[in-house]
N, C-alpha and C positions, 0 to 999 in steps of 0.2 A: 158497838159504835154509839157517839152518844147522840140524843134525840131530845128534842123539845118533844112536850106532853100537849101543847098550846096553838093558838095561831099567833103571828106578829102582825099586830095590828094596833095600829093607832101609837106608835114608838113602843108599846110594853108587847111581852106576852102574856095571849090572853086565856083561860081554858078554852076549851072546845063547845060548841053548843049540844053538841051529842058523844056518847061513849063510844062510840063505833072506830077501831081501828084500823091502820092498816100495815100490815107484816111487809117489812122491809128484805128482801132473801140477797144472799149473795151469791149470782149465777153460776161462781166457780166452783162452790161446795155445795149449794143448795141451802144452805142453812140459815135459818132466819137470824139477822144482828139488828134487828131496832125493829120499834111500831111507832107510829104514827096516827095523827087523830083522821080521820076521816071527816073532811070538814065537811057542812052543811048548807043549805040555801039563805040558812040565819047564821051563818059564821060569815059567806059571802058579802051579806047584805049590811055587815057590821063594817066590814073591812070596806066596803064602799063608800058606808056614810063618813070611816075617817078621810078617806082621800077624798072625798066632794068637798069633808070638813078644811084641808088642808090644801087645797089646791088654790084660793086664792093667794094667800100668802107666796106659795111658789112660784106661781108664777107671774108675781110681782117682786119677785127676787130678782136684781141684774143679772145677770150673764154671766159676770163674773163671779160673781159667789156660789152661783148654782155649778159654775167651772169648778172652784175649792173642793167643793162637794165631793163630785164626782171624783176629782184628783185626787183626794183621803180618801173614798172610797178602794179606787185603784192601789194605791198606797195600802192598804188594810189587805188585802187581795194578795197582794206580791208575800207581805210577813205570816201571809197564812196557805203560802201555796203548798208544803208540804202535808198539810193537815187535808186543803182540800183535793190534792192526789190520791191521798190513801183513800179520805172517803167514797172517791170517783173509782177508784178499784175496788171497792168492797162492796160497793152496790151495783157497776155498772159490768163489772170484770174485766174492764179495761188494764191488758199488762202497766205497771206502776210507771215505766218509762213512756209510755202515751200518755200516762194519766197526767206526768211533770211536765211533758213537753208543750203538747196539745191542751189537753182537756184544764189543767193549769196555767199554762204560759198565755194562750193565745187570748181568752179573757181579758187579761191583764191589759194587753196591748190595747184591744178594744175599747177597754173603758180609757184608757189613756188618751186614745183618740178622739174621746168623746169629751174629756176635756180639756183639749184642746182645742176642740170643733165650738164648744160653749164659748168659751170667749173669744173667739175671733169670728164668728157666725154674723153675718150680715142681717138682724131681723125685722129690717125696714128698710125700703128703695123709696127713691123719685122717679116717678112714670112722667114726665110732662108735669101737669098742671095737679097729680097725684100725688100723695106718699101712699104708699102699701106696706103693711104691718103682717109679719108672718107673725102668730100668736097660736101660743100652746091650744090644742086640741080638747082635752080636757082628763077626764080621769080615764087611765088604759087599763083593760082586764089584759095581763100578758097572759097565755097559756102553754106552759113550754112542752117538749119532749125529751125522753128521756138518752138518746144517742150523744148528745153533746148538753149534758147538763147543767154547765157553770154556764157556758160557752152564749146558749139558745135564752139564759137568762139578763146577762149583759149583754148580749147584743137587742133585747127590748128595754130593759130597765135603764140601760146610759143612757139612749135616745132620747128615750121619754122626759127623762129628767132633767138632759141638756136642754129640751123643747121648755120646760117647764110644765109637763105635766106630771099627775099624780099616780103610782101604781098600784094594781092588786094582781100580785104573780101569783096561779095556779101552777103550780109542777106537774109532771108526769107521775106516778104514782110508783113508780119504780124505781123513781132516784129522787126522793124526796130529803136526804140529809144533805145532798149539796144544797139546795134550796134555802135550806135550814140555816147551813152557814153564810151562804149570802145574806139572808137578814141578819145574824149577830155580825156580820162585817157592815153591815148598812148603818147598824145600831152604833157602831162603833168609831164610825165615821161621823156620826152624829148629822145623819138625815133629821130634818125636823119631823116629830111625832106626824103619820098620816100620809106624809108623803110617798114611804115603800112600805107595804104589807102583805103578807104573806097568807092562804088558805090551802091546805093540804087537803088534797079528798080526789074520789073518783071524778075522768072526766064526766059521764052522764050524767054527773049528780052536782058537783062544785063547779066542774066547769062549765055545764049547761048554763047551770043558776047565773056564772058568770057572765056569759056572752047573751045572755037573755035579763041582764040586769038594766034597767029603765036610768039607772045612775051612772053607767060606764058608756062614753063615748065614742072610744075605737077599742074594735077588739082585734088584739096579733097576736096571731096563733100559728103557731111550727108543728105539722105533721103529718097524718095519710091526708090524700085528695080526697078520702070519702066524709072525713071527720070537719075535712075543711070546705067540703059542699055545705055541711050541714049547720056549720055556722055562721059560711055566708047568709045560709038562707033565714036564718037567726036574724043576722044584723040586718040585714035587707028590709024585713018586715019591719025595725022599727027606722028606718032609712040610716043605721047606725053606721061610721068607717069601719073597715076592715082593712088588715094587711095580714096575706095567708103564704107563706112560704110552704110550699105543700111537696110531693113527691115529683121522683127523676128515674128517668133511663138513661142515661147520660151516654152518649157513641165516641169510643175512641178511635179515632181516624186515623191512620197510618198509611200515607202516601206512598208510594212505589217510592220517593226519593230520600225519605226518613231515612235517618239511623234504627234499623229495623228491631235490631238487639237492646235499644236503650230504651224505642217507644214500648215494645213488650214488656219490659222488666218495670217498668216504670207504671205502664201501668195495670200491672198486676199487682204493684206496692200498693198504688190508690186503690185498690177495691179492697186490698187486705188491710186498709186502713181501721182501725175500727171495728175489724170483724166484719166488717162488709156493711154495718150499720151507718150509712152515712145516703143521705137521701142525692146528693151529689157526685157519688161514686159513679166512677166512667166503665159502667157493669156490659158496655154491648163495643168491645173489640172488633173495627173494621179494617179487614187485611188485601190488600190487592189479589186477585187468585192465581197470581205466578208467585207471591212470594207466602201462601197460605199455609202451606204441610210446613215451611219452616218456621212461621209465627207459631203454629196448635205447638210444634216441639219448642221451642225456649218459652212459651207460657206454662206447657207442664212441667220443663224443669227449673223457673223460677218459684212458680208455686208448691213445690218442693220443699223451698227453704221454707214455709210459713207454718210451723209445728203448733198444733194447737195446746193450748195450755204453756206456751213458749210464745213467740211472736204473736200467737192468736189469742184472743182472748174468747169466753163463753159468748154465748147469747144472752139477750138482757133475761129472759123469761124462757118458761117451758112453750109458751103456746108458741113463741120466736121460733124456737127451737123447731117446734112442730111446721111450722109453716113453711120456714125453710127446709128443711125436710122434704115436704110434700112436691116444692116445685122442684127440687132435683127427680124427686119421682116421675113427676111430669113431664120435663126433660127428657129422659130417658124414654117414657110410654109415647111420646111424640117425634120418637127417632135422633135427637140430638145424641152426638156418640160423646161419650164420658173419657177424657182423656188423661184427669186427676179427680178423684177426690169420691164424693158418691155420698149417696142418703143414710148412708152406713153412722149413728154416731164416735167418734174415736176414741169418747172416754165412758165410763159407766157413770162417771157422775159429773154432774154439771153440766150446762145447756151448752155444748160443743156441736160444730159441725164440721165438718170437715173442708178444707179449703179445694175447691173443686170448680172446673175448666169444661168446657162445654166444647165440641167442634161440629162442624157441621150442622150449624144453628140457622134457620131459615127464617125470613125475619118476620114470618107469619106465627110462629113459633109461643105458646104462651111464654116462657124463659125470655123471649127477645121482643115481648110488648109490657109485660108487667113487672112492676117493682119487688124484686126477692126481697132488699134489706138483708143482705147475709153475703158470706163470701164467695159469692160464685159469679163467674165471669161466662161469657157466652161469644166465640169468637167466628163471625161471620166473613160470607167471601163475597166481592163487588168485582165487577166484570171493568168497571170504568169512575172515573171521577162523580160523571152526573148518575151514577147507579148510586156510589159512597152518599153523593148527597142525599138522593131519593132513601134511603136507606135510613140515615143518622138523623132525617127530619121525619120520619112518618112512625111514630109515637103520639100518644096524644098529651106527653112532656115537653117540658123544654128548659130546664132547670141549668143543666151546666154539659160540658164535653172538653175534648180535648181534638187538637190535630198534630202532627208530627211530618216535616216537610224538609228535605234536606237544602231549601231556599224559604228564607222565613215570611218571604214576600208572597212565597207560594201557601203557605197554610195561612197566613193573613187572609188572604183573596176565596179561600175557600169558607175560613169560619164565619166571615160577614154574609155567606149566604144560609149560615145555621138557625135554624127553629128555637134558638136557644137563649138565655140569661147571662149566661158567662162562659169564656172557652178557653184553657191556656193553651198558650202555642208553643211548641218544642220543651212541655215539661214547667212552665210560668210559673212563678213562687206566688203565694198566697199573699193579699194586698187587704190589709184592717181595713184601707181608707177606699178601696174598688166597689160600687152597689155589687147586692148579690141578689137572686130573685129569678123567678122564672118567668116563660112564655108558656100561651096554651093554660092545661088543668093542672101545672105547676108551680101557679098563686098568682097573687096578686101585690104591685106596693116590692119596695126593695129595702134593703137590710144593708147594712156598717156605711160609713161613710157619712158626707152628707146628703146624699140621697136618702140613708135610715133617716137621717135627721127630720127630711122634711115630710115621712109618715106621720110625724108627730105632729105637725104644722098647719094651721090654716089662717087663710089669707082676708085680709079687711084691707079698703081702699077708701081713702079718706083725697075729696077731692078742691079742689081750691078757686 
Protein backbone atom coordinates (compact mmCIF):
# COMPACT_ATOMS: atom_id res chain seq x y z
CA UNK A 1 0.00 0.00 0.00
CA UNK A 2 1.33 3.27 -0.58
CA UNK A 3 2.28 5.50 2.37
CA UNK A 4 3.55 9.11 3.02
CA UNK A 5 7.10 9.05 4.92
CA UNK A 6 5.93 12.76 6.30
CA UNK A 7 3.29 14.73 8.17
CA UNK A 8 0.87 17.20 6.05
CA UNK A 9 1.18 20.14 7.41
CA UNK A 10 1.07 23.44 6.51
CA UNK A 11 -0.36 22.50 2.63
CA UNK A 12 3.11 20.36 1.83
CA UNK A 13 4.44 17.26 3.29
CA UNK A 14 6.73 17.63 5.79
CA UNK A 15 9.51 14.88 7.25
CA UNK A 16 8.78 13.63 10.54
CA UNK A 17 10.63 15.15 13.55
CA UNK A 18 11.81 11.74 14.71
CA UNK A 19 12.54 8.32 12.99
CA UNK A 20 10.33 6.19 14.90
CA UNK A 21 7.68 4.15 12.89
CA UNK A 22 4.72 2.73 12.82
CA UNK A 23 3.83 -0.82 11.10
CA UNK A 24 0.67 -0.74 9.35
CA UNK A 25 -0.70 -4.94 9.46
CA UNK A 26 -3.47 -6.17 7.55
CA UNK A 27 -5.85 -8.07 10.12
CA UNK A 28 -6.84 -10.55 7.49
CA UNK A 29 -3.29 -12.02 6.91
CA UNK A 30 -1.41 -10.50 9.43
CA UNK A 31 1.16 -9.12 7.40
CA UNK A 32 2.65 -5.78 7.52
CA UNK A 33 1.72 -3.41 3.99
CA UNK A 34 3.12 0.13 4.95
CA UNK A 35 4.84 2.12 7.96
CA UNK A 36 4.28 5.28 9.09
CA UNK A 37 6.28 7.97 10.94
CA UNK A 38 5.31 8.10 14.38
CA UNK A 39 4.73 11.66 14.98
CA UNK A 40 6.03 13.56 17.93
CA UNK A 41 5.02 16.38 20.49
CA UNK A 42 7.33 18.71 17.78
CA UNK A 43 5.56 17.30 14.79
CA UNK A 44 2.24 18.19 16.84
CA UNK A 45 3.42 21.47 17.83
CA UNK A 46 4.28 22.37 14.18
CA UNK A 47 0.96 21.30 12.69
CA UNK A 48 -0.58 23.71 15.33
CA UNK A 49 1.37 26.62 14.66
CA UNK A 50 0.13 26.22 10.81
CA UNK A 51 -3.54 26.06 11.66
CA UNK A 52 -3.29 29.04 14.41
CA UNK A 53 -1.17 30.44 11.31
CA UNK A 54 -3.97 29.81 8.98
CA UNK A 55 -7.09 30.20 10.77
CA UNK A 56 -7.57 33.76 10.33
CA UNK A 57 -7.79 33.88 6.92
CA UNK A 58 -10.48 31.01 7.17
CA UNK A 59 -12.35 32.01 8.93
CA UNK A 60 -12.81 35.18 7.38
CA UNK A 61 -13.58 33.34 4.27
CA UNK A 62 -17.67 33.67 3.47
CA UNK A 63 -19.70 30.75 3.79
CA UNK A 64 -19.81 30.35 0.62
CA UNK A 65 -16.40 29.57 -0.45
CA UNK A 66 -15.58 27.68 2.60
CA UNK A 67 -18.93 25.67 1.04
CA UNK A 68 -16.65 25.28 -2.62
CA UNK A 69 -14.18 23.81 -0.48
CA UNK A 70 -15.71 21.37 1.27
CA UNK A 71 -17.90 20.49 -2.21
CA UNK A 72 -14.39 19.62 -4.12
CA UNK A 73 -13.32 18.21 -1.28
CA UNK A 74 -16.47 15.77 -1.34
CA UNK A 75 -16.15 15.84 -5.08
CA UNK A 76 -12.26 14.52 -4.83
CA UNK A 77 -13.72 11.73 -2.32
CA UNK A 78 -16.39 10.32 -4.63
CA UNK A 79 -13.24 9.89 -7.89
CA UNK A 80 -11.27 8.25 -5.15
CA UNK A 81 -13.65 5.92 -3.64
CA UNK A 82 -12.42 2.89 -5.16
CA UNK A 83 -8.94 3.56 -4.01
CA UNK A 84 -10.19 4.42 -0.57
CA UNK A 85 -12.25 0.98 -0.19
CA UNK A 86 -9.36 -1.10 -1.02
CA UNK A 87 -7.27 0.84 1.40
CA UNK A 88 -10.15 0.54 4.34
CA UNK A 89 -9.86 -3.36 3.44
CA UNK A 90 -6.35 -3.64 3.74
CA UNK A 91 -5.93 -2.08 6.91
CA UNK A 92 -9.08 -2.32 8.55
CA UNK A 93 -10.25 -5.99 7.08
CA UNK A 94 -13.35 -4.67 6.41
CA UNK A 95 -15.06 -7.14 3.41
CA UNK A 96 -14.43 -4.79 0.08
CA UNK A 97 -18.29 -4.43 -0.32
CA UNK A 98 -18.61 -2.66 3.43
CA UNK A 99 -15.59 -0.96 2.63
CA UNK A 100 -17.65 0.61 -1.13
CA UNK A 101 -20.80 0.87 0.54
CA UNK A 102 -20.20 2.29 4.08
CA UNK A 103 -16.76 3.04 4.99
CA UNK A 104 -16.68 4.80 1.08
CA UNK A 105 -20.10 5.91 0.33
CA UNK A 106 -21.26 7.29 3.60
CA UNK A 107 -18.29 9.95 4.00
CA UNK A 108 -19.11 11.25 0.75
CA UNK A 109 -22.64 12.02 1.76
CA UNK A 110 -21.47 13.64 4.93
CA UNK A 111 -19.11 16.03 3.61
CA UNK A 112 -21.77 16.83 0.98
CA UNK A 113 -24.02 17.74 3.64
CA UNK A 114 -21.62 19.85 5.01
CA UNK A 115 -21.59 21.72 2.11
CA UNK A 116 -24.58 22.38 1.90
CA UNK A 117 -25.07 23.15 5.57
CA UNK A 118 -22.02 26.05 4.81
CA UNK A 119 -23.77 28.00 2.76
CA UNK A 120 -27.19 28.22 3.82
CA UNK A 121 -26.16 28.18 7.77
CA UNK A 122 -27.58 30.95 9.53
CA UNK A 123 -24.29 32.55 11.41
CA UNK A 124 -25.98 35.57 12.81
CA UNK A 125 -29.62 36.32 14.41
CA UNK A 126 -31.49 39.46 15.91
CA UNK A 127 -32.43 38.83 19.56
CA UNK A 128 -34.41 42.12 20.19
CA UNK A 129 -32.12 45.04 20.55
CA UNK A 130 -29.04 42.26 19.70
CA UNK A 131 -27.39 40.59 16.75
CA UNK A 132 -25.69 37.34 17.85
CA UNK A 133 -22.60 36.03 15.81
CA UNK A 134 -22.01 32.25 15.83
CA UNK A 135 -18.14 32.38 15.14
CA UNK A 136 -15.61 29.59 14.48
CA UNK A 137 -14.11 28.13 17.66
CA UNK A 138 -10.83 28.19 16.58
CA UNK A 139 -8.09 25.50 15.81
CA UNK A 140 -9.54 21.73 16.42
CA UNK A 141 -7.14 18.81 17.30
CA UNK A 142 -9.64 16.03 15.74
CA UNK A 143 -8.46 12.52 17.18
CA UNK A 144 -10.07 9.71 15.32
CA UNK A 145 -10.63 5.93 15.61
CA UNK A 146 -9.86 3.37 13.91
CA UNK A 147 -13.69 1.27 13.23
CA UNK A 148 -14.86 3.91 10.69
CA UNK A 149 -11.88 5.63 9.48
CA UNK A 150 -12.75 7.89 6.52
CA UNK A 151 -16.08 8.12 8.04
CA UNK A 152 -14.93 9.36 12.12
CA UNK A 153 -12.57 11.73 10.02
CA UNK A 154 -15.24 13.73 8.03
CA UNK A 155 -17.51 13.76 10.08
CA UNK A 156 -15.00 16.27 12.38
CA UNK A 157 -13.08 17.83 9.52
CA UNK A 158 -16.33 19.02 7.31
CA UNK A 159 -17.75 20.65 10.51
CA UNK A 160 -14.96 22.19 11.53
CA UNK A 161 -14.23 23.65 8.37
CA UNK A 162 -17.87 24.60 7.51
CA UNK A 163 -17.56 26.57 11.01
CA UNK A 164 -14.57 27.99 9.73
CA UNK A 165 -12.18 26.58 11.87
CA UNK A 166 -8.69 25.10 11.42
CA UNK A 167 -7.58 21.33 11.82
CA UNK A 168 -4.94 19.04 13.00
CA UNK A 169 -6.27 15.33 12.59
CA UNK A 170 -4.53 12.55 14.59
CA UNK A 171 -5.64 9.12 13.42
CA UNK A 172 -5.80 5.85 15.15
CA UNK A 173 -2.67 4.13 14.57
CA UNK A 174 -4.13 1.25 12.92
CA UNK A 175 -5.71 2.84 9.91
CA UNK A 176 -3.47 5.54 9.32
CA UNK A 177 -3.44 5.31 5.06
CA UNK A 178 -7.10 6.20 4.99
CA UNK A 179 -5.96 9.36 6.97
CA UNK A 180 -3.12 9.69 4.52
CA UNK A 181 -5.48 9.82 1.53
CA UNK A 182 -7.85 12.33 3.13
CA UNK A 183 -4.98 14.87 3.08
CA UNK A 184 -3.86 14.20 -0.55
CA UNK A 185 -7.76 14.69 -1.35
CA UNK A 186 -7.63 17.86 0.94
CA UNK A 187 -4.55 18.83 -1.01
CA UNK A 188 -6.29 18.25 -4.02
CA UNK A 189 -9.22 20.09 -3.41
CA UNK A 190 -6.92 22.90 -2.64
CA UNK A 191 -7.66 23.66 1.00
CA UNK A 192 -5.47 26.67 1.67
CA UNK A 193 -2.09 25.72 3.14
CA UNK A 194 -2.63 25.35 7.27
CA UNK A 195 -6.03 24.95 7.18
CA UNK A 196 -6.14 20.69 7.27
CA UNK A 197 -3.10 18.93 8.74
CA UNK A 198 -2.26 15.80 9.40
CA UNK A 199 0.15 13.95 12.42
CA UNK A 200 0.40 10.22 12.48
CA UNK A 201 1.69 8.74 15.95
CA UNK A 202 0.71 6.86 18.94
CA UNK A 203 -2.34 8.08 20.90
CA UNK A 204 -0.19 8.68 24.32
CA UNK A 205 2.33 10.39 22.63
CA UNK A 206 0.82 12.58 19.50
CA UNK A 207 -2.43 12.60 20.63
CA UNK A 208 -1.88 13.47 24.29
CA UNK A 209 0.60 16.30 23.03
CA UNK A 210 -2.47 16.97 21.01
CA UNK A 211 -5.26 17.54 23.47
CA UNK A 212 -2.75 18.92 25.78
CA UNK A 213 -1.73 21.61 23.14
CA UNK A 214 -2.09 25.42 24.69
CA UNK A 215 -2.77 26.28 20.85
CA UNK A 216 -5.81 23.89 20.01
CA UNK A 217 -9.10 25.07 21.12
CA UNK A 218 -11.57 22.25 21.11
CA UNK A 219 -10.68 18.78 21.21
CA UNK A 220 -13.21 15.91 19.35
CA UNK A 221 -12.30 12.73 19.96
CA UNK A 222 -14.18 9.37 18.99
CA UNK A 223 -13.36 6.36 21.24
CA UNK A 224 -13.34 4.09 24.62
CA UNK A 225 -14.89 6.11 27.62
CA UNK A 226 -11.77 5.59 29.45
CA UNK A 227 -9.52 7.42 26.74
CA UNK A 228 -12.19 9.97 26.70
CA UNK A 229 -12.30 10.46 30.63
CA UNK A 230 -8.84 11.23 30.19
CA UNK A 231 -9.04 13.82 27.85
CA UNK A 232 -11.69 15.41 29.15
CA UNK A 233 -9.77 15.78 32.08
CA UNK A 234 -7.02 17.31 29.79
CA UNK A 235 -9.21 19.88 28.36
CA UNK A 236 -10.97 20.76 31.59
CA UNK A 237 -7.68 21.76 33.34
CA UNK A 238 -6.91 24.27 30.71
CA UNK A 239 -10.94 25.12 30.72
CA UNK A 240 -10.49 23.95 26.77
CA UNK A 241 -14.18 22.54 24.56
CA UNK A 242 -14.40 19.23 24.19
CA UNK A 243 -16.83 17.05 22.04
CA UNK A 244 -16.27 13.10 23.04
CA UNK A 245 -18.38 10.67 21.12
CA UNK A 246 -17.28 7.68 23.31
CA UNK A 247 -18.62 4.09 23.87
CA UNK A 248 -22.32 2.12 23.70
CA UNK A 249 -24.35 -0.82 24.81
CA UNK A 250 -26.99 -0.20 22.72
CA UNK A 251 -30.69 -2.45 23.77
CA UNK A 252 -32.55 -3.77 21.02
CA UNK A 253 -36.21 -3.77 22.08
CA UNK A 254 -38.56 -6.13 20.60
CA UNK A 255 -42.07 -5.64 21.79
CA UNK A 256 -44.37 -8.71 22.05
CA UNK A 257 -46.12 -6.87 18.95
CA UNK A 258 -42.92 -6.56 16.51
CA UNK A 259 -42.40 -8.55 13.57
CA UNK A 260 -40.43 -10.79 15.73
CA UNK A 261 -38.49 -12.64 12.75
CA UNK A 262 -37.57 -9.24 10.97
CA UNK A 263 -36.40 -7.31 14.52
CA UNK A 264 -33.93 -10.60 15.13
CA UNK A 265 -32.50 -10.72 11.70
CA UNK A 266 -32.23 -7.23 11.64
CA UNK A 267 -30.70 -6.97 14.20
CA UNK A 268 -28.24 -9.49 14.32
CA UNK A 269 -27.19 -7.77 10.61
CA UNK A 270 -26.45 -4.45 12.86
CA UNK A 271 -24.08 -5.97 15.40
CA UNK A 272 -22.55 -8.00 12.45
CA UNK A 273 -22.04 -4.81 11.00
CA UNK A 274 -18.42 -4.12 10.99
CA UNK A 275 -17.41 -7.16 12.65
CA UNK A 276 -19.24 -6.05 15.66
CA UNK A 277 -16.79 -2.94 15.71
CA UNK A 278 -19.17 -0.16 15.85
CA UNK A 279 -19.38 1.73 19.21
CA UNK A 280 -23.29 2.05 18.22
CA UNK A 281 -24.12 -1.59 17.66
CA UNK A 282 -27.61 -2.79 19.29
CA UNK A 283 -25.22 -5.63 21.10
CA UNK A 284 -27.94 -6.29 24.29
CA UNK A 285 -31.19 -8.10 22.48
CA UNK A 286 -34.51 -7.51 24.56
CA UNK A 287 -36.98 -10.33 24.03
CA UNK A 288 -40.50 -10.66 25.83
CA UNK A 289 -40.21 -14.03 27.83
CA UNK A 290 -43.10 -15.85 26.04
CA UNK A 291 -41.64 -15.08 22.83
CA UNK A 292 -37.76 -15.73 24.20
CA UNK A 293 -36.64 -19.68 23.12
CA UNK A 294 -37.99 -18.57 19.67
CA UNK A 295 -35.91 -15.08 19.33
CA UNK A 296 -32.30 -17.34 21.01
CA UNK A 297 -33.48 -19.90 17.90
CA UNK A 298 -33.83 -17.44 14.66
CA UNK A 299 -30.73 -15.22 16.25
CA UNK A 300 -28.66 -18.47 15.98
CA UNK A 301 -29.89 -19.28 12.72
CA UNK A 302 -29.40 -15.85 11.38
CA UNK A 303 -25.98 -15.64 12.69
CA UNK A 304 -25.22 -18.62 10.78
CA UNK A 305 -25.27 -16.91 7.70
CA UNK A 306 -22.30 -14.44 8.89
CA UNK A 307 -19.07 -16.71 7.64
CA UNK A 308 -16.05 -15.20 8.86
CA UNK A 309 -13.61 -14.39 6.38
CA UNK A 310 -16.91 -13.96 3.94
CA UNK A 311 -19.51 -11.55 5.41
CA UNK A 312 -17.19 -11.08 8.36
CA UNK A 313 -14.40 -9.54 8.40
CA UNK A 314 -11.02 -9.76 11.10
CA UNK A 315 -10.49 -7.70 14.05
CA UNK A 316 -8.77 -4.52 13.63
CA UNK A 317 -5.55 -6.02 15.86
CA UNK A 318 -4.40 -8.99 17.74
CA UNK A 319 -5.03 -7.41 21.27
CA UNK A 320 -8.92 -6.78 19.57
CA UNK A 321 -8.87 -10.09 18.95
CA UNK A 322 -7.75 -11.13 22.41
CA UNK A 323 -10.12 -9.00 24.15
CA UNK A 324 -12.88 -10.20 22.51
CA UNK A 325 -12.07 -13.44 23.14
CA UNK A 326 -11.84 -13.01 26.75
CA UNK A 327 -15.38 -11.68 27.19
CA UNK A 328 -16.99 -14.68 25.44
CA UNK A 329 -14.83 -16.48 27.96
CA UNK A 330 -16.42 -14.47 30.60
CA UNK A 331 -19.63 -15.13 29.32
CA UNK A 332 -19.47 -18.51 29.50
CA UNK A 333 -17.47 -18.49 33.32
CA UNK A 334 -20.62 -16.23 34.28
CA UNK A 335 -23.26 -18.76 33.14
CA UNK A 336 -24.47 -17.09 29.85
CA UNK A 337 -25.39 -20.26 27.77
CA UNK A 338 -23.58 -20.06 24.24
CA UNK A 339 -26.06 -20.71 21.55
CA UNK A 340 -23.60 -19.78 18.30
CA UNK A 341 -20.36 -19.12 17.98
CA UNK A 342 -17.60 -19.24 21.17
CA UNK A 343 -13.94 -18.02 21.95
CA UNK A 344 -12.78 -20.60 19.82
CA UNK A 345 -10.86 -18.62 16.89
CA UNK A 346 -12.19 -19.95 13.33
CA UNK A 347 -9.22 -19.24 11.28
CA UNK A 348 -5.46 -19.89 12.11
CA UNK A 349 -4.57 -16.72 10.69
CA UNK A 350 -5.94 -13.35 11.06
CA UNK A 351 -7.61 -11.61 13.93
CA UNK A 352 -11.10 -13.61 13.56
CA UNK A 353 -13.79 -14.25 15.90
CA UNK A 354 -16.21 -16.06 15.60
CA UNK A 355 -19.73 -14.65 15.18
CA UNK A 356 -21.42 -15.59 18.54
CA UNK A 357 -24.97 -15.38 20.45
CA UNK A 358 -25.30 -15.28 24.07
CA UNK A 359 -28.75 -16.65 25.85
CA UNK A 360 -29.67 -16.55 29.01
CA UNK A 361 -27.89 -13.18 29.74
CA UNK A 362 -28.68 -11.62 32.95
CA UNK A 363 -28.44 -8.02 32.90
CA UNK A 364 -25.94 -8.09 35.95
CA UNK A 365 -23.85 -9.98 33.56
CA UNK A 366 -20.29 -8.53 32.58
CA UNK A 367 -21.34 -9.35 28.44
CA UNK A 368 -24.61 -7.26 29.28
CA UNK A 369 -22.85 -4.14 31.03
CA UNK A 370 -19.63 -3.71 29.17
CA UNK A 371 -18.67 -2.84 25.67
CA UNK A 372 -17.16 -6.19 23.70
CA UNK A 373 -16.51 -4.16 20.37
CA UNK A 374 -16.76 -7.40 18.50
CA UNK A 375 -19.47 -9.74 17.07
CA UNK A 376 -21.22 -10.96 19.82
CA UNK A 377 -24.87 -10.31 20.76
CA UNK A 378 -26.36 -11.18 24.25
CA UNK A 379 -30.11 -11.81 24.23
CA UNK A 380 -32.08 -11.05 27.37
CA UNK A 381 -35.68 -11.84 28.84
CA UNK A 382 -38.04 -8.87 30.39
CA UNK A 383 -41.09 -10.00 32.28
CA UNK A 384 -42.95 -6.53 31.24
CA UNK A 385 -42.53 -3.35 29.22
CA UNK A 386 -41.32 -1.24 32.49
CA UNK A 387 -38.85 -4.26 33.18
CA UNK A 388 -37.72 -3.87 29.03
CA UNK A 389 -37.23 -0.34 30.03
CA UNK A 390 -35.53 -0.76 33.54
CA UNK A 391 -33.41 -2.96 31.59
CA UNK A 392 -32.34 -1.06 28.17
CA UNK A 393 -31.65 2.25 30.48
CA UNK A 394 -29.44 0.79 33.33
CA UNK A 395 -26.03 0.76 31.56
CA UNK A 396 -23.88 3.66 32.34
CA UNK A 397 -24.32 4.32 28.25
CA UNK A 398 -26.56 5.74 26.24
CA UNK A 399 -25.12 6.22 22.84
CA UNK A 400 -27.88 4.59 20.52
CA UNK A 401 -30.64 1.48 20.47
CA UNK A 402 -33.38 0.40 18.60
CA UNK A 403 -37.25 -0.69 19.38
CA UNK A 404 -39.47 -2.80 17.05
CA UNK A 405 -43.39 -2.51 17.74
CA UNK A 406 -45.93 -3.81 15.44
CA UNK A 407 -47.83 -0.05 16.07
CA UNK A 408 -45.20 2.55 15.36
CA UNK A 409 -46.89 4.87 17.69
CA UNK A 410 -46.20 2.18 20.29
CA UNK A 411 -42.23 2.01 19.89
CA UNK A 412 -42.33 5.96 19.51
CA UNK A 413 -43.88 6.08 23.19
CA UNK A 414 -41.54 3.79 24.40
CA UNK A 415 -38.01 5.21 22.96
CA UNK A 416 -38.78 8.84 24.27
CA UNK A 417 -38.49 7.13 27.73
CA UNK A 418 -34.83 5.82 26.53
CA UNK A 419 -31.41 6.70 28.43
CA UNK A 420 -30.26 7.23 24.92
CA UNK A 421 -28.82 9.61 21.89
CA UNK A 422 -30.45 8.02 18.96
CA UNK A 423 -33.05 5.17 18.58
CA UNK A 424 -34.44 3.69 15.20
CA UNK A 425 -37.87 2.61 15.16
CA UNK A 426 -38.96 -0.49 13.21
CA UNK A 427 -35.48 -0.80 11.49
CA UNK A 428 -35.04 3.55 10.61
CA UNK A 429 -32.49 4.26 7.80
CA UNK A 430 -29.50 6.17 8.68
CA UNK A 431 -30.04 10.14 8.35
CA UNK A 432 -26.16 12.30 7.41
CA UNK A 433 -28.26 15.28 8.45
CA UNK A 434 -29.92 13.44 12.31
CA UNK A 435 -27.25 14.71 15.43
CA UNK A 436 -25.56 11.54 16.71
CA UNK A 437 -24.13 11.49 20.22
CA UNK A 438 -24.73 10.09 23.44
CA UNK A 439 -26.22 10.41 27.11
CA UNK A 440 -24.52 9.41 30.35
CA UNK A 441 -20.38 8.22 29.80
CA UNK A 442 -21.26 7.94 26.20
CA UNK A 443 -19.81 11.64 25.50
CA UNK A 444 -20.45 14.69 25.08
CA UNK A 445 -21.51 17.47 22.06
CA UNK A 446 -23.12 15.67 18.90
CA UNK A 447 -21.93 14.74 15.64
CA UNK A 448 -23.43 15.21 11.55
CA UNK A 449 -26.00 17.56 10.92
CA UNK A 450 -26.15 20.98 12.09
CA UNK A 451 -26.05 20.14 15.39
CA UNK A 452 -22.13 18.78 14.43
CA UNK A 453 -21.99 22.22 13.08
CA UNK A 454 -22.53 24.03 16.08
CA UNK A 455 -19.70 22.00 18.11
CA UNK A 456 -17.64 24.12 16.18
CA UNK A 457 -19.54 27.29 17.03
CA UNK A 458 -19.41 30.05 19.57
CA UNK A 459 -21.50 32.61 20.28
CA UNK A 460 -20.80 36.76 20.56
CA UNK A 461 -23.76 39.12 21.22
CA UNK A 462 -23.23 42.57 20.01
CA UNK A 463 -25.96 44.83 21.61
CA UNK A 464 -27.65 48.08 20.41
Amino acid sequence: MKAHDGMYIGGQWRPAAGPDTIAVVNPADEQVIAHVPAGTAEDVDAAVRAAREAFPAWAATPPAERAARIAALRDVLVARKDEIAQTVTAELGAPLALSQMVHAGVPVLVAGSYAELAASYSFEEKIGNSTVLLEPVGVVGAITPWNYPLHQVVAKVAPALAAGCTVVLKPAEDTPLTAQLFAEAAHEARLPAGVFNLVTGLGPVAGQALAAHEGVDLVSFTGSTAVGKQIGATAGAAVKRVALELGGKSANVILPSADLAKAVSVGIANVMSNSGQTCSAWTRMLVHKDQYDEAVALAAAAVAKYVPGERVGPLVNAKQQQRVRGYIEKGVAEGARLVAGGPDAPHETGYYVSPTVFADVTEDMTIAQEEIFGPVVSVLKYEDEEDALRIANGTVYGLAGAVWAGDEAEAVAFARRMDTGQVDINGGRFNPLAPFGGYKQSGVGRELGSHGLSEYLQTKSLQF
